[in-house]
N, C-alpha and C positions, 0 to 999 in steps of 0.2 A: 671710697667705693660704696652705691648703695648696695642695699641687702642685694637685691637680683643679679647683680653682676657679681656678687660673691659665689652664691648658689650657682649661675649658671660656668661660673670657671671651675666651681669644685665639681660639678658633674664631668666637664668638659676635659679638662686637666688631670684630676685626681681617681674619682671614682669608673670613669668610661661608662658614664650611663644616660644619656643622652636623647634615646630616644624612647618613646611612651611604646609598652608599659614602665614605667621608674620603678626600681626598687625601693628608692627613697623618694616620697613625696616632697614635694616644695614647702609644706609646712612643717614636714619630722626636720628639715635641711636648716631652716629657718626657724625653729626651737634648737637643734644643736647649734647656730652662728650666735645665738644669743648668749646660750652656755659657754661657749668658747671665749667673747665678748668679758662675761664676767669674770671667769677663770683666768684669765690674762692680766683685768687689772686688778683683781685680786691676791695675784702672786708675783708681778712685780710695779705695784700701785702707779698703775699708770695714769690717776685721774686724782688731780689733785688741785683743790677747788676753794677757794677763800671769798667769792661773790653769789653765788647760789643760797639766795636765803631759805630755801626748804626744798625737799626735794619731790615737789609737788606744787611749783611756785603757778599761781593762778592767774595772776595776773601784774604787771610789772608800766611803770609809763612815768610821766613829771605832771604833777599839779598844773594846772594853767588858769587857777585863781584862787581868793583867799576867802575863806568864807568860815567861820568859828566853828568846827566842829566838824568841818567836813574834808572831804575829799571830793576835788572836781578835777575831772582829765578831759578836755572837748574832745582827745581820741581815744577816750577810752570804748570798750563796748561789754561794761560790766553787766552780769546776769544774777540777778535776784539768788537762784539755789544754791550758786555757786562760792557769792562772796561773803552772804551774811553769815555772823558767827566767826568769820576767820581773822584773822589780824593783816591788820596795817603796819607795815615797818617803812618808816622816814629812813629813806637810805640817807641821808644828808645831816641829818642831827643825831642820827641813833636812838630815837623814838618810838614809840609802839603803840596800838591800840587798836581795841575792837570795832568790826563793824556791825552799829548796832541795826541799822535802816537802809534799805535799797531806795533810794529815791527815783532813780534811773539810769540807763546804763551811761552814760557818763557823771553820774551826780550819788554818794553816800554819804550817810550821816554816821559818825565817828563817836564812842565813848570818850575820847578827849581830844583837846583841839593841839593836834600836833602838825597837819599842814598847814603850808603856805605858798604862796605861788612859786613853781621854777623847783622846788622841793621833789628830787626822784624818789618812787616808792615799789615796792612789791606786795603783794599778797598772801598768804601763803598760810598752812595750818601749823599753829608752834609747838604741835606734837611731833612733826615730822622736822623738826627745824636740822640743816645744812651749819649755817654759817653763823648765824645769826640767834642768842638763845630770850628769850623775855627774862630776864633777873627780875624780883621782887623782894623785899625785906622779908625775913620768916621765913622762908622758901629753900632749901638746902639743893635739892636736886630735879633736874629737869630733865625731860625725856628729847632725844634726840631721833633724827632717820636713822633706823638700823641699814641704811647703804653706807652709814662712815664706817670705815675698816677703823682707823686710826684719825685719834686727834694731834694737831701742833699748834701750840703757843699758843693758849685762848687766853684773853685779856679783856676787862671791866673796859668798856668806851672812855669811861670817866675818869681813867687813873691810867690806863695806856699801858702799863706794865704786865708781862706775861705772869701769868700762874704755872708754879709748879708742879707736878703732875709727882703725886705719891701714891702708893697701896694703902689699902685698909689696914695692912700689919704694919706697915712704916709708922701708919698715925697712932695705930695700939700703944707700937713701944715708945714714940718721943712725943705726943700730943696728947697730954692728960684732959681725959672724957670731952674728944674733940667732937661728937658727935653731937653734943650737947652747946658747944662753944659757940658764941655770937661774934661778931664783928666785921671787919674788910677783910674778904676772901685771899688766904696766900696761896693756897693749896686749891687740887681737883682732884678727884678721882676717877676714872674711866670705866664705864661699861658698854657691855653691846645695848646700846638705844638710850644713855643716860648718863648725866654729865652731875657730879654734886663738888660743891660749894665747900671749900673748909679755910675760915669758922663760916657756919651760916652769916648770910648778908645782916645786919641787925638795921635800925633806923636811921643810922647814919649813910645810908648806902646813899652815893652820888648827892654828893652834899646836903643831906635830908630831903632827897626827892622821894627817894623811898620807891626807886626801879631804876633797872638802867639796863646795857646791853651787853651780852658778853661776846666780843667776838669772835671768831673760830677760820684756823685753815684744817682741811681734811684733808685725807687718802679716802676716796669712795667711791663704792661700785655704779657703775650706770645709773641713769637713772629712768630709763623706760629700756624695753624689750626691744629687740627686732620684730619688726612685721612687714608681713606683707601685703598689710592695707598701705600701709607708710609707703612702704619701700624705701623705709629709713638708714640712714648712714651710720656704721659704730660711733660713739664716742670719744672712741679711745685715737690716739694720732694717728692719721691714717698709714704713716708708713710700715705699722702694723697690722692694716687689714688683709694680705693675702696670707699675713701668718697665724690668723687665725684657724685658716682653713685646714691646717695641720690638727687642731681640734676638733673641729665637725667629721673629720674623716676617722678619727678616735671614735667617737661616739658612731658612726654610721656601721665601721666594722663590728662592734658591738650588740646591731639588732640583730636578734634573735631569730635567723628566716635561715633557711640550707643555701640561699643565694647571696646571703648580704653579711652574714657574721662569717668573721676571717679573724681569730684570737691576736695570729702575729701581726696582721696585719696594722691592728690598733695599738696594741703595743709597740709598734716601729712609727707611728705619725706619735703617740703619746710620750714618744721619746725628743722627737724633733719639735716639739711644741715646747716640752722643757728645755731644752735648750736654748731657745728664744726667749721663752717667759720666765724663767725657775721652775724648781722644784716643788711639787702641790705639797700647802701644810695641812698638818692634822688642823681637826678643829681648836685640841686644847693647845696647841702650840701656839695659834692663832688669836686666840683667846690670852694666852700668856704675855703675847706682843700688845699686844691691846692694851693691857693693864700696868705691863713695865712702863717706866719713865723713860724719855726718848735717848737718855745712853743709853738701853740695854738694846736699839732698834741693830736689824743685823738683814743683811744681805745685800740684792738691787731695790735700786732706788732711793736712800737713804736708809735702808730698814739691814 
């Protein structure tokens, strides 16, 4: 469903407000389907994503020739502000690298020569990185998109094997001054926006290449807004979108006007949303699942 037939069934359907003047304008309606949107796959991870290399991908296509250093797409339509600075990821070898020069919008010049023709590739900034993380020797931990709720199974390209996912107090008590420890990563630890490496990668990473790529599947929130320039479609599977509306109508009872807040009335859609979606977590609970290893995960969804 796009955004506008959500809106105009909740006015139609739920709220009986339909005709101008609105109690609730088109844009509060379409901030709460957003909210609704994330709250849903937030509580029972509906959005669960292992090709999304960042979540701000810029630009994505296949090479269509071979040139040492570069990147050439004849459909691309690359724009100077947008790509210098950000990296290249070789969806096909697991390769990475900066763009250092705009030559033109289908034509950049690369910090290493990792294209070739027929080669698919994305864009994208590796601060915000999804799926896909840049590994380097010396490098312990790396910043991730805070829209991953949860990580599963991330694994070195070059060795295939998943990493175990421990606590900080786990590695206290059986990893002596693992903080400090060099070598092939066994371990990860989890945070909200950041992924580290135990033992740090040392010089033997990817057989003395000295970088390589760590893969990643997620659980994560959307990754754009509802609007109404768009008139964009949720995310989330659609046979979930009329039951979002059970949260917009939550949050609608809520404003604060003598016409439009109704206490029970939010509290009884806030009821039938959980029911559909789960139960809302605190933040530290959420926080707790985050940092367990995936036995401790608990409820819908795999959690």
């Amino acid at each position: 469903m796009r955004l506008s037939e959500i809106i105009n069934t909740t006015r139609r359907e739920y709220l009986d407000n339909t005709k101008p003047k609105y109690l609730w304008s088109d844009t509060y309606l379409a901030q709460c389907a957003s909210q609704a949107q994330n709250e849903a796959a937030r509580r029972a991870k509906l959005l669960f994503d292992k090709t999304t290399v960042t979540d701000d991908d810029i630009a994505s296509g296949t090479a269509t020739a071979t040139t040492a250093s570069k990147l050439i797409d004849s459909g691309a339509v690359f724009v100077s502000a947008d790509v210098v600075g950000k990296t290249v990821y070789n969806l096909t070898d697991n390769t990475f690298a900066t763009v250092s020069a705009f030559v033109s919008a289908t034509e950049l010049t690369l910090s290493s020569d990792i294209m070739t023709s027929s080669e698919s590739y994305a864009i994208g900034d590796p601060s915000k990185a999804l799926t896909r993380v840049n590994v380097v020797s010396g490098t312990a931990t790396y910043l991730l998109s805070r829209k991953i709720l949860k990580i599963e199974n991330p694994y070195l390209a070059s060795v295939g094997i998943p990493l175990i996912q421990k606590t900080e107090g786990w590695l206290d008590s059986n990893y002596y001054q693992w903080r400090l420890a060099e070598g092939t990563p066994q371990y990860y630890v989890e945070d909200k926006g950041t992924i580290t490496l135990v033992p740090r990668p040392d010089v033997t990473l990817n057989s003395g290449a000295g970088k390589d790529t760590l893969l990643l599947s997620v659980y994560r929130l959307p990754l754009k807004d509802l609007s109404l320039s768009l008139n964009n479609s949720p995310e989330i599977p659609e046979e979930y979108h009329l039951q979002l509306i059970d949260w917009i109508c939550h949050l609608a009872y809520l404003k604060q006007d003598s016409e439009t807040e109704d206490v029970g009335k939010s509290s009884y859609y806030a009821n039938k949303f959980a029911v559909n979606f789960g139960n809302q977590l605190s933040a530290l609970v959420e926080n707790n699942m985050r940092l367990m290893p995936s036995i401790f995960k608990l409820g819908a969804a795999k959690w």
